[in-house]
C-alpha positions as a Markdown table, in Angstrom:
| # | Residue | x | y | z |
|---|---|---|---|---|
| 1 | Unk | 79.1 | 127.3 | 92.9 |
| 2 | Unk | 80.7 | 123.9 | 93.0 |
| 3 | Unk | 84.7 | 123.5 | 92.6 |
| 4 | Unk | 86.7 | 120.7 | 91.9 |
| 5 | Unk | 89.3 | 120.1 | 95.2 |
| 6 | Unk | 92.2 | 119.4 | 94.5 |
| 7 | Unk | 93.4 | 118.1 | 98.7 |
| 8 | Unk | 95.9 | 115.3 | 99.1 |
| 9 | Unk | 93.2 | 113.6 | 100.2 |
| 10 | Unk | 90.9 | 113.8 | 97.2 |
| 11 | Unk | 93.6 | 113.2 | 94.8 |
| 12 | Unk | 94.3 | 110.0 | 96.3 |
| 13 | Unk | 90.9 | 109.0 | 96.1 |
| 14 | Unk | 91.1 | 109.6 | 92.3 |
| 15 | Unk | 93.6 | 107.7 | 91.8 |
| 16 | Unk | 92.4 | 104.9 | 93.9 |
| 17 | Unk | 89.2 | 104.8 | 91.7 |
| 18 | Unk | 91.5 | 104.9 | 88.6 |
| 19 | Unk | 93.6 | 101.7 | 90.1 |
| 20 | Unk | 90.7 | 99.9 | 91.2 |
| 21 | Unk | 88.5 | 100.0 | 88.0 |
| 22 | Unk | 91.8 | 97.9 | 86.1 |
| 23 | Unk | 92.3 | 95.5 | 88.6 |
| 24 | Unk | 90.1 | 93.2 | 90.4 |
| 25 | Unk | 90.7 | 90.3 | 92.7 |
| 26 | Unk | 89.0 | 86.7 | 91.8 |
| 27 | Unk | 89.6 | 83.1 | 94.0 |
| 28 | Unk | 92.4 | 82.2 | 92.7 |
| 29 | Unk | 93.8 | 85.6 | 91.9 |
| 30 | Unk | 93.0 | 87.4 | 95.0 |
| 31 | Unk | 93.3 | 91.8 | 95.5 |
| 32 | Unk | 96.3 | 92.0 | 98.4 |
| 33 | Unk | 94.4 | 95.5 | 100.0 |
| 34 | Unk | 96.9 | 97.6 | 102.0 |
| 35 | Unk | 95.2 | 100.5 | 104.3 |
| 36 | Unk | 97.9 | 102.8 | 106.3 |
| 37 | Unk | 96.3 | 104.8 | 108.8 |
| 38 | Unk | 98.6 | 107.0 | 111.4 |
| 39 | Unk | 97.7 | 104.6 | 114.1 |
| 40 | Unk | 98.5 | 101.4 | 111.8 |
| 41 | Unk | 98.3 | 99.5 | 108.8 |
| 42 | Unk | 95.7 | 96.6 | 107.9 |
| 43 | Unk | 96.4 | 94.2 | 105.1 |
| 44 | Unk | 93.9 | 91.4 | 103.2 |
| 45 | Unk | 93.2 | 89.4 | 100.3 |
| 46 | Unk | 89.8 | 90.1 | 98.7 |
| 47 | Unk | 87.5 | 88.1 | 96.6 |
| 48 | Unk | 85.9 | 90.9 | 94.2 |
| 49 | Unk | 83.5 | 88.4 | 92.5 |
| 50 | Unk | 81.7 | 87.3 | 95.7 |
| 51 | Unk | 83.0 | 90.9 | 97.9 |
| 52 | Unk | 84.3 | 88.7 | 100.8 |
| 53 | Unk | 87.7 | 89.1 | 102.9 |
| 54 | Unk | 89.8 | 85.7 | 102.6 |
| 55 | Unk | 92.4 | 86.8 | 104.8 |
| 56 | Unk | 93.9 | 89.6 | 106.8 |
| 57 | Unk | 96.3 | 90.8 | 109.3 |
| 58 | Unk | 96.6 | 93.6 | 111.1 |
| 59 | Unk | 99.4 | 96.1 | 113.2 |
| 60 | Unk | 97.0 | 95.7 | 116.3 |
| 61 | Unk | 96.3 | 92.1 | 116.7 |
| 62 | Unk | 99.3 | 90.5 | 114.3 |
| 63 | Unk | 101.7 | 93.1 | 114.6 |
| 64 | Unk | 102.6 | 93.0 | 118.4 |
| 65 | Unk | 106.4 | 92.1 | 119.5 |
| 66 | Unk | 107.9 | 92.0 | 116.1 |
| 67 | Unk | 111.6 | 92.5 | 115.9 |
| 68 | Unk | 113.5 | 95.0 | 113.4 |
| 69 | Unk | 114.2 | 93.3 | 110.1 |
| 70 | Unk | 117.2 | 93.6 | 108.9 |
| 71 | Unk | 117.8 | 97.9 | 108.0 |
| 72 | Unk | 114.4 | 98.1 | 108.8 |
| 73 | Unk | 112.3 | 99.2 | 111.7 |
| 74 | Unk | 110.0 | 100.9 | 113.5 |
| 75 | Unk | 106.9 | 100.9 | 111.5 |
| 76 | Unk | 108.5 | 99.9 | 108.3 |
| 77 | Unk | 109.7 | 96.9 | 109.8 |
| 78 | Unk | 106.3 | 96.3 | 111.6 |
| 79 | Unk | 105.1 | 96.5 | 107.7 |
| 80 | Unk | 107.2 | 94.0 | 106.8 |
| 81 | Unk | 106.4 | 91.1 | 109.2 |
| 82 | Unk | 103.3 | 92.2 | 108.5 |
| 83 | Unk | 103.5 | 91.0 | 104.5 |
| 84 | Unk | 105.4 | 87.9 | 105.6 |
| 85 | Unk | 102.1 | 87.0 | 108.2 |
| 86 | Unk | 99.6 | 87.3 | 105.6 |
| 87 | Unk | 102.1 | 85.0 | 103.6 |
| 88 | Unk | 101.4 | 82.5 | 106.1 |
| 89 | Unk | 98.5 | 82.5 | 106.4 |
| 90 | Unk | 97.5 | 82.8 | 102.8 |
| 91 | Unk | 99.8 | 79.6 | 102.3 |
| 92 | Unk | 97.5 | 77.9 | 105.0 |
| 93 | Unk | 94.5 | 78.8 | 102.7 |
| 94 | Unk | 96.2 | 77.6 | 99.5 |
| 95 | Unk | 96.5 | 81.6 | 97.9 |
| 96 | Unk | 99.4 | 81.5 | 96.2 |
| 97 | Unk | 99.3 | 84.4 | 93.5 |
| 98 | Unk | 97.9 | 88.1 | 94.3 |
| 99 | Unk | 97.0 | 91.4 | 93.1 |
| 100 | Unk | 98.8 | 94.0 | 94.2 |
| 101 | Unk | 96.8 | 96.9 | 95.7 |
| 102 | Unk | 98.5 | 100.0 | 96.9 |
| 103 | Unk | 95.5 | 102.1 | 97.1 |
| 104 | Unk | 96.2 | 105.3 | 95.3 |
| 105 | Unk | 99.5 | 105.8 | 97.4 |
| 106 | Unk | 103.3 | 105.8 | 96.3 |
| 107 | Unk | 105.0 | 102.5 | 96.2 |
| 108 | Unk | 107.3 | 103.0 | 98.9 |
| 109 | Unk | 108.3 | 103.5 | 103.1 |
| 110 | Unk | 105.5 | 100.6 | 104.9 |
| 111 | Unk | 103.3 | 100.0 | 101.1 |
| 112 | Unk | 106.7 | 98.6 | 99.6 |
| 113 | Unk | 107.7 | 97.1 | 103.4 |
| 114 | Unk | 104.3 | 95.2 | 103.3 |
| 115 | Unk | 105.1 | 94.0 | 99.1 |
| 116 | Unk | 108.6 | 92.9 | 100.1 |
| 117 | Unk | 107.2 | 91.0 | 103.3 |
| 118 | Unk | 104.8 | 89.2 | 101.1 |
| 119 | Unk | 107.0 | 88.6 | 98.1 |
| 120 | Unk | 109.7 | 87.1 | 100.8 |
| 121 | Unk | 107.1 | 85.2 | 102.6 |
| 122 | Unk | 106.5 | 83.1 | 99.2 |
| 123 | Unk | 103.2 | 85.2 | 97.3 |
| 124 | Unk | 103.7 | 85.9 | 93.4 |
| 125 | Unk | 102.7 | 89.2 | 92.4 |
């Protein structure tokens, strides 16, 4: 006897799959990616046509050291200097415009923290 479940978990995925079937990242329109775990929070630019990474940052390696910003911190603020790394570095490889990819969760806390970084960093959404 097979159910439908109905866990945060599996309603997130839904809506993920609904998200992700409208949008899709190309070269010069890459897919910003944001993944929140507990532990951190991982951000890139993905090429859907070719299904390659152009750029990422993450809390481990990137996120080390950075001051609160501003009313922010803790992790939000960590999220933040996050979006403004990837700025940087998306500058460096001449990305300029994005697609914004919150991945089936609400657009607020460290997924709005990473869209305000980005936006303030100098990416068009």
């Amino acid at each position: 006897m097979s159910q439908r479940q109905n866990t945060k978990y599996q309603k997130r995925v839904r809506r993920q799959a609904r998200i992700r079937a409208r949008l899709s990242g190309t070269a010069a329109r890459p897919r910003l990616h944001v993944f929140r775990s507990i532990s951190g929070i991982y951000v890139q630019l993905i090429d859907d046509t070719i299904g390659k990474t152009l750029v990422s940052v993450n809390s481990k390696i990137d996120g080390k050291g950075k001051p609160a910003e501003g009313d922010r911190s803790g992790k939000v603020a960590l999220a933040y200097a996050l979006g403004q790394a990837l700025s940087e570095k998306a500058k460096a490889a001449k990305i300029i415009t994005v697609v914004f990819d919150r991945a089936g969760r609400k657009y607020h806390g460290r997924i709005k923290a990473v869209a305000e970084g980005a936006r303030d960093g100098g990416l068009i959404f």
